[in-house]
C-alpha positions as a Markdown table, in Angstrom:
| # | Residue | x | y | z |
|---|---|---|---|---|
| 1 | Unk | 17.5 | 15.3 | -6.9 |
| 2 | Unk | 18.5 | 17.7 | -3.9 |
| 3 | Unk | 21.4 | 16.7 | -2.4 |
| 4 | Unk | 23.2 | 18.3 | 0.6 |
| 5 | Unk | 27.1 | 18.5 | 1.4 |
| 6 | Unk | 28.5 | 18.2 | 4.9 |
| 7 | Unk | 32.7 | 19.3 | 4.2 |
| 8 | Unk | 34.7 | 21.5 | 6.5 |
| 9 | Unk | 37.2 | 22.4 | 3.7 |
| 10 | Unk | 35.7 | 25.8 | 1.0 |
| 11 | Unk | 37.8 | 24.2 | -2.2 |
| 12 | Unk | 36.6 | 20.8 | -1.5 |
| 13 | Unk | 33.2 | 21.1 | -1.0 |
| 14 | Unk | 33.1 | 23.3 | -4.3 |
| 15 | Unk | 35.1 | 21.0 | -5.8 |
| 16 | Unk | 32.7 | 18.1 | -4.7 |
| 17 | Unk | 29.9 | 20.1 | -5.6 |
| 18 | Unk | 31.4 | 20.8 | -9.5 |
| 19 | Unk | 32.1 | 17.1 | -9.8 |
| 20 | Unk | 28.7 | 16.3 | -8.8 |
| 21 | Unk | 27.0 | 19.0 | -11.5 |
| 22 | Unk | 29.6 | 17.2 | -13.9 |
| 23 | Unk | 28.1 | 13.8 | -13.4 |
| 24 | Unk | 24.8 | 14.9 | -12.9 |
| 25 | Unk | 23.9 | 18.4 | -14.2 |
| 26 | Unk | 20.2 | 17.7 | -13.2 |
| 27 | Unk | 21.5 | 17.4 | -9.1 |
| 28 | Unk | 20.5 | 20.3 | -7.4 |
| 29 | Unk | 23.3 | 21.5 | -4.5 |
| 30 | Unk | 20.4 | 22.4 | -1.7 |
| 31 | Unk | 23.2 | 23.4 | 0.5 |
| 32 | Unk | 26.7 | 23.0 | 2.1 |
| 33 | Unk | 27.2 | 23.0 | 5.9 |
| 34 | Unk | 31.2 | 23.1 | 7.4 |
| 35 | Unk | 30.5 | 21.5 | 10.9 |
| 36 | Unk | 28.6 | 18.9 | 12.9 |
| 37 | Unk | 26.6 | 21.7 | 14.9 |
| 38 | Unk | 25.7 | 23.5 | 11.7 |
| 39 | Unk | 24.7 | 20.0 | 9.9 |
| 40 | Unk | 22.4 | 19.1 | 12.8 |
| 41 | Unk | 20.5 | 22.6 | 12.7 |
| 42 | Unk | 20.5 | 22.0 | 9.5 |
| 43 | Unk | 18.6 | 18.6 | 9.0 |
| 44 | Unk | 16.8 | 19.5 | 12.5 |
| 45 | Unk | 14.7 | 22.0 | 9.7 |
| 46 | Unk | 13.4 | 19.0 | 8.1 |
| 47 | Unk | 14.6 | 20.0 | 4.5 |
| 48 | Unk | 13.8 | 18.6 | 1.5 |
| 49 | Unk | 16.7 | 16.2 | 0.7 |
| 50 | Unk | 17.2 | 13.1 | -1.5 |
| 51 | Unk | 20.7 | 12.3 | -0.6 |
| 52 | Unk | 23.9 | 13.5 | 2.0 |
| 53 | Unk | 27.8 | 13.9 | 1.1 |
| 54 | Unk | 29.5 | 14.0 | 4.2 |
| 55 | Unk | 32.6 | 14.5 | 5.1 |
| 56 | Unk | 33.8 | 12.0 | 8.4 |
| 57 | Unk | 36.1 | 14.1 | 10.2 |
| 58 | Unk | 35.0 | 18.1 | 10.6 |
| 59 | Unk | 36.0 | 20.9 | 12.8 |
| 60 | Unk | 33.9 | 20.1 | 15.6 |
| 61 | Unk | 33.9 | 16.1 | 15.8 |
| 62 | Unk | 33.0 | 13.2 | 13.5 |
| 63 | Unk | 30.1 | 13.5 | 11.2 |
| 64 | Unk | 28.9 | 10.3 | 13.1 |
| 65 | Unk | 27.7 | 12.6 | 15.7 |
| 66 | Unk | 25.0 | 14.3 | 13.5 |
| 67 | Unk | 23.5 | 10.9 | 13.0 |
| 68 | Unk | 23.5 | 10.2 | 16.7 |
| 69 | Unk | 21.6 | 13.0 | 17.4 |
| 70 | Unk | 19.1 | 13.7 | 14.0 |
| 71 | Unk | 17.2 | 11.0 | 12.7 |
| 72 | Unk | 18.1 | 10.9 | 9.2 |
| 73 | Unk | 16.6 | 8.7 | 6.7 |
| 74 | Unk | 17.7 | 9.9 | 3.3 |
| 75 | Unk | 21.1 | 7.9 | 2.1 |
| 76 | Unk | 24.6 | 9.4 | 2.9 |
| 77 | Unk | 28.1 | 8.9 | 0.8 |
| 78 | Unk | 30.7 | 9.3 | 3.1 |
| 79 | Unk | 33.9 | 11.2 | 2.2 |
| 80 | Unk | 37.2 | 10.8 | 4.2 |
| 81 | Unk | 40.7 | 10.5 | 3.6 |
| 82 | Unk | 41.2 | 8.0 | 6.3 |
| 83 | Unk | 39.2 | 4.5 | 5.4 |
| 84 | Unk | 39.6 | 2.8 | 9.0 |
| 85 | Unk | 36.2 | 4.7 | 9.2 |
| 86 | Unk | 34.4 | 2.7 | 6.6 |
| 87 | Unk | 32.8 | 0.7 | 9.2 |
| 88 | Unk | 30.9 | 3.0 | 11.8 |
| 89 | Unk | 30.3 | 4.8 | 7.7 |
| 90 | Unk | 28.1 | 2.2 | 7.0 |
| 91 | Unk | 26.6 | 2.6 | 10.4 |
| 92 | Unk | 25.0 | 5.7 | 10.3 |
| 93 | Unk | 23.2 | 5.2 | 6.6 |
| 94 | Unk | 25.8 | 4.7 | 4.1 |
| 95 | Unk | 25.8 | 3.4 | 0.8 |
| 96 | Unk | 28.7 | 4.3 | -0.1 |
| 97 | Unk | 32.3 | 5.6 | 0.4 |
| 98 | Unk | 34.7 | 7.9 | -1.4 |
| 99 | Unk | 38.5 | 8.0 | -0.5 |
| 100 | Unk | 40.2 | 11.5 | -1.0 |
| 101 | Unk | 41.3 | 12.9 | -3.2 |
| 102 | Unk | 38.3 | 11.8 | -4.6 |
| 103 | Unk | 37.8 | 11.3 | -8.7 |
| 104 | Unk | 35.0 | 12.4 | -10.5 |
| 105 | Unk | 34.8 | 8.3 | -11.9 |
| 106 | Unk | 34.4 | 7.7 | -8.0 |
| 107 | Unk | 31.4 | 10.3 | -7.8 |
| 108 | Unk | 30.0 | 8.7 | -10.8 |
| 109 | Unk | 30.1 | 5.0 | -9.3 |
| 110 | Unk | 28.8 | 6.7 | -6.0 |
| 111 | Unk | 25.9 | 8.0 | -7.5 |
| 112 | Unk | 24.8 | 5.1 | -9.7 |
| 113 | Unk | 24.7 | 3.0 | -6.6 |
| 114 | Unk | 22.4 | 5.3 | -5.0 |
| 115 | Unk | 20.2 | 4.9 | -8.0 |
| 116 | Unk | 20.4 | 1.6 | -8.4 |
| 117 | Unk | 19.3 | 1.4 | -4.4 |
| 118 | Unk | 16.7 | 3.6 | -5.3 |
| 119 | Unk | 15.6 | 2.0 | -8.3 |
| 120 | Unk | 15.4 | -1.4 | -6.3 |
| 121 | Unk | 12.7 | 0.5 | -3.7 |
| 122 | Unk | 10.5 | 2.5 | -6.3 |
| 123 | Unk | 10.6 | -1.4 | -7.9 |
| 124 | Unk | 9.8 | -3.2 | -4.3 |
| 125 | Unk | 7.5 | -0.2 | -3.5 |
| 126 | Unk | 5.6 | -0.5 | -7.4 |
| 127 | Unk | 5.1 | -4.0 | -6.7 |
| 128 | Unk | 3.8 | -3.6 | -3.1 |
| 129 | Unk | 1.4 | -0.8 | -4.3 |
| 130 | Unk | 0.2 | -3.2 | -7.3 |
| 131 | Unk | -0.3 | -6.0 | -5.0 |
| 132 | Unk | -2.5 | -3.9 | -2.2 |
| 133 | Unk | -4.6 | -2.5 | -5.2 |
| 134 | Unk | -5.2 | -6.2 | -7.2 |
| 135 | Unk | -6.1 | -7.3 | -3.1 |
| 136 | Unk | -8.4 | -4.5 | -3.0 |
| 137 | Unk | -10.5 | -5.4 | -5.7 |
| 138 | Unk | -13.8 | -6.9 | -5.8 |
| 139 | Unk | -13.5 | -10.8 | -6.1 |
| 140 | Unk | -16.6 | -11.6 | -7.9 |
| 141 | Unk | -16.4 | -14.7 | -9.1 |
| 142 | Unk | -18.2 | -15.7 | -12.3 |
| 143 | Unk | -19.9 | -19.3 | -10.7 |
| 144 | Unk | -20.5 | -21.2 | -7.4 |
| 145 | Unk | -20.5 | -25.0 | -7.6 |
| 146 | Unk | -23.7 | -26.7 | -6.8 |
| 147 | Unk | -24.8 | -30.4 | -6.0 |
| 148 | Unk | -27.7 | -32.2 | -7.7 |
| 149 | Unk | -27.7 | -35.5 | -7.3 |
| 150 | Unk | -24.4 | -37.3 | -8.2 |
| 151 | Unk | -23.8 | -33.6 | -10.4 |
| 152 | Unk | -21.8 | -30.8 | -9.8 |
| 153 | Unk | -23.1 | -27.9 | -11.6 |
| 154 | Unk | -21.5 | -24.6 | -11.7 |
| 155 | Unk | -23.9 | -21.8 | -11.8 |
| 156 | Unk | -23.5 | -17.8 | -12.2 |
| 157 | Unk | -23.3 | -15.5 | -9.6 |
| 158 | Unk | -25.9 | -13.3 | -12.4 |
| 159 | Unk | -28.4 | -16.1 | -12.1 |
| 160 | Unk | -29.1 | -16.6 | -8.5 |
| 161 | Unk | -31.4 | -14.8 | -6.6 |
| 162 | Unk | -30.8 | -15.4 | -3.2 |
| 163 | Unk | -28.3 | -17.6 | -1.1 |
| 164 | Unk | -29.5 | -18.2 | 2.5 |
| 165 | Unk | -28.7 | -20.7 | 5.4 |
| 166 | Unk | -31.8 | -23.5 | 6.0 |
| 167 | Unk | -31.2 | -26.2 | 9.1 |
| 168 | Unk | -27.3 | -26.1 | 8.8 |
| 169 | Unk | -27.4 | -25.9 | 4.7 |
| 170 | Unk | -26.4 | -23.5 | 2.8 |
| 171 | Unk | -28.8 | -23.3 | -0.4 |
| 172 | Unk | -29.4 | -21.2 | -3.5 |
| 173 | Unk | -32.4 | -19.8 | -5.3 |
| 174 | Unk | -32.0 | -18.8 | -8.7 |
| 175 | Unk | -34.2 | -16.6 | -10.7 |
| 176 | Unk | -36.0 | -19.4 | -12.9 |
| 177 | Unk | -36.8 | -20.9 | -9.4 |
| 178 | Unk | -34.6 | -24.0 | -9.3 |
| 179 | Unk | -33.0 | -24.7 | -6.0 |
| 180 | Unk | -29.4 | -26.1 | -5.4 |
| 181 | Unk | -27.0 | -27.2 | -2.4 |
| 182 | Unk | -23.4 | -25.6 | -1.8 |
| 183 | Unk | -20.6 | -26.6 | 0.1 |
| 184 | Unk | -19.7 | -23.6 | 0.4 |
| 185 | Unk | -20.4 | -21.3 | 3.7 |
| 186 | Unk | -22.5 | -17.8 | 3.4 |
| 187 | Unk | -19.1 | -16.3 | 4.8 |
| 188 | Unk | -17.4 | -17.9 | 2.1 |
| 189 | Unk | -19.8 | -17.0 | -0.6 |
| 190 | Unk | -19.8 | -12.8 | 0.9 |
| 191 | Unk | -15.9 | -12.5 | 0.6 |
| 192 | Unk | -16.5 | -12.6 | -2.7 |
| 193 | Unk | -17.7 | -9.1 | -2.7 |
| 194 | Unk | -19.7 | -9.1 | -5.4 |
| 195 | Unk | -21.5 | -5.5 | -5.2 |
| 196 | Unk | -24.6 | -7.3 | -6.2 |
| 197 | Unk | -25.4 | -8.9 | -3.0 |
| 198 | Unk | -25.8 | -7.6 | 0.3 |
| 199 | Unk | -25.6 | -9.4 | 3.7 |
| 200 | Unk | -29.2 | -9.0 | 4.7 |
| 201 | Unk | -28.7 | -11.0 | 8.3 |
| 202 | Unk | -27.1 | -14.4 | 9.2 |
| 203 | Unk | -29.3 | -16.4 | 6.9 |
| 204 | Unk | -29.5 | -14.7 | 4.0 |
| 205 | Unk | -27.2 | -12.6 | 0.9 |
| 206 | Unk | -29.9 | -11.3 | -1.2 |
| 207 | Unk | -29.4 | -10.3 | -5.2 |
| 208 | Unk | -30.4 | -6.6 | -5.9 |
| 209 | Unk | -32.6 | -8.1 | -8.7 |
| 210 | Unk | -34.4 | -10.2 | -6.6 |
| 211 | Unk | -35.6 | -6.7 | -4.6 |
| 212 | Unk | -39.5 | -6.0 | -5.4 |
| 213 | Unk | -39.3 | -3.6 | -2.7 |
| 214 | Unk | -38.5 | -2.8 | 1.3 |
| 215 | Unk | -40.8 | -2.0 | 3.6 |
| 216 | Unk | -41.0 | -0.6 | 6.8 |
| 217 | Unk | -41.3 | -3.7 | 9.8 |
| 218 | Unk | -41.1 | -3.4 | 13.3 |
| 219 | Unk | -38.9 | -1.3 | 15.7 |
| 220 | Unk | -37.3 | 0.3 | 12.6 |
| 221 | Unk | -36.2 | -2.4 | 11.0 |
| 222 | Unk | -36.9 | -3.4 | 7.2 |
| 223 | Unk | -39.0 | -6.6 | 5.4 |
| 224 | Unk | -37.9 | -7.4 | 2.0 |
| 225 | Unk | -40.7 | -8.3 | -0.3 |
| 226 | Unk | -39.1 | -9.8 | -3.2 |
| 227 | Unk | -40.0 | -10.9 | -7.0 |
| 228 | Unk | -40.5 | -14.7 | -6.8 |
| 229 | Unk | -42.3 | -16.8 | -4.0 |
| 230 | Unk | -40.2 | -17.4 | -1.0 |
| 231 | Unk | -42.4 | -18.2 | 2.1 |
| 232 | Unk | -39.4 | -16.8 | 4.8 |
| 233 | Unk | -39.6 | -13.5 | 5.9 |
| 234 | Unk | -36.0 | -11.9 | 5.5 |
| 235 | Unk | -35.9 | -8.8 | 7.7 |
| 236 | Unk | -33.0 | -6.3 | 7.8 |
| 237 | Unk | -32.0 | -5.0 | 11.3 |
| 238 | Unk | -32.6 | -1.2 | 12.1 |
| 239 | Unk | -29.0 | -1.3 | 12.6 |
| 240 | Unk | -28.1 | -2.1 | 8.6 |
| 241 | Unk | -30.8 | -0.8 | 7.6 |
| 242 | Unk | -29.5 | 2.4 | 6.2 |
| 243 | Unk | -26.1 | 0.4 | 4.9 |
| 244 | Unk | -28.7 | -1.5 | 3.1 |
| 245 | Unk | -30.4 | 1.2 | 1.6 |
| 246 | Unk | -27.4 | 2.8 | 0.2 |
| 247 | Unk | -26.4 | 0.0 | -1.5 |
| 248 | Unk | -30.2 | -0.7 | -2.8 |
| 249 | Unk | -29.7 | 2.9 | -4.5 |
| 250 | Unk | -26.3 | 2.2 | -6.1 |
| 251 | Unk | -27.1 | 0.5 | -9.4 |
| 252 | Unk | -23.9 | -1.7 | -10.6 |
């Protein structure tokens, strides 16, 4: 933890900085600046800082004036001897504010409230980062409900061979040839991600299995000849065409 201390007076600054050691032997003092001009050069250097002391009232103004003029992010525990300042303190990114003489029991309560701010973000930032990556996953899902008759019949993503769009249905051809209806859209079905299917046109998500072989069609585009009967021609445009070749080369 690198902290920096903004305090106008030698004995109190090293007597802040001791305290802080005391508390936290681990804290390492990056620096301590006596002014608002020197502050500002200071954090204008984009240092490497985890947390601010400052002092309110210095030499050369209020400390508020450094935050006026720097854009600081990191947290900042203000120390003052005057508390009709706690206000504008919390202002100018305070979490918290130490009357002097300040005790080192003071420091300590200082301090654990940063951490338990900090704590509170790592948590909120661990959850957001766990979220993004479970969002970012493949949702394959395992079976698409199909109608036959009166029946609904779920059947595995593994054992269909082709899904394609015929006169406003959307239909499925599985790899022992039977043939059912979904409800479901093809831009329903392709969120699913599955890495076995690819998204050959409009009509059709084709199963790598399914793939005898591609071969060259018209203006550069690609036919798909395929290991069971199916009478459509399902053509890939010169535009996908190398997507779809990269994926025909990437076994799951």
């Amino acid at each position: 933890m690198r902290i920096l201390i903004i305090e106008d007076e030698k004995i109190t600054a090293d007597d802040l900085a001791h305290s802080i050691k005391e508390v936290r032997p681990y804290f390492e003092i990056v620096k301590i600046v006596s002014s608002v001009k020197s502050a500002i050069a200071f954090l204008k250097s984009r240092p490497l800082i985890d947390l601010i002391f400052s002092d309110i009232q210095l030499t050369d103004g209020l400390s508020f004036d450094i935050y006026k003029k720097v854009d600081v992010e990191v947290p900042v525990i203000f120390c003052t001897a005057y508390d009709e300042y706690a206000l504008n303190a919390f202002d100018a990114n305070g979490i918290a504010y130490l009357l002097k003489p300040f005790t080192t029991e003071a420091i300590e309560k200082a301090i654990e409230k940063y951490e338990q701010l900090t704590q509170q973000k790592d948590d909120k930032l661990a959850r957001l980062v766990q979220f993004m990556e479970q969002s970012n996953q493949p949702k394959v899902s395992p079976t698409i409900l199909v109608y036959q008759g009166e029946k609904i019949i779920p059947v595995s993503f593994n054992d269909i061979a082709l899904i394609y769009l015929k006169n406003g249905t959307v239909k499925l051809h599985t790899f022992d040839n039977q043939s059912f209806i979904t409800s479901e859209t093809l831009e329903e079905l392709e969120k699913f991600n599955n890495p076995n299917f690819f998204r050959a046109n409009r009509q059709y998500l084709i199963q790598r299995k399914a793939i005898k072989n591609a071969a060259k069609y018209f203006n550069r585009r690609l036919v798909l000849h395929l290991n069971f009967p199916f009478q459509e021609k399902i053509i890939i445009s010169k535009e996908k065409a190398p997507a779809f070749l990269a994926w025909l080369a990437h076994n799951e």
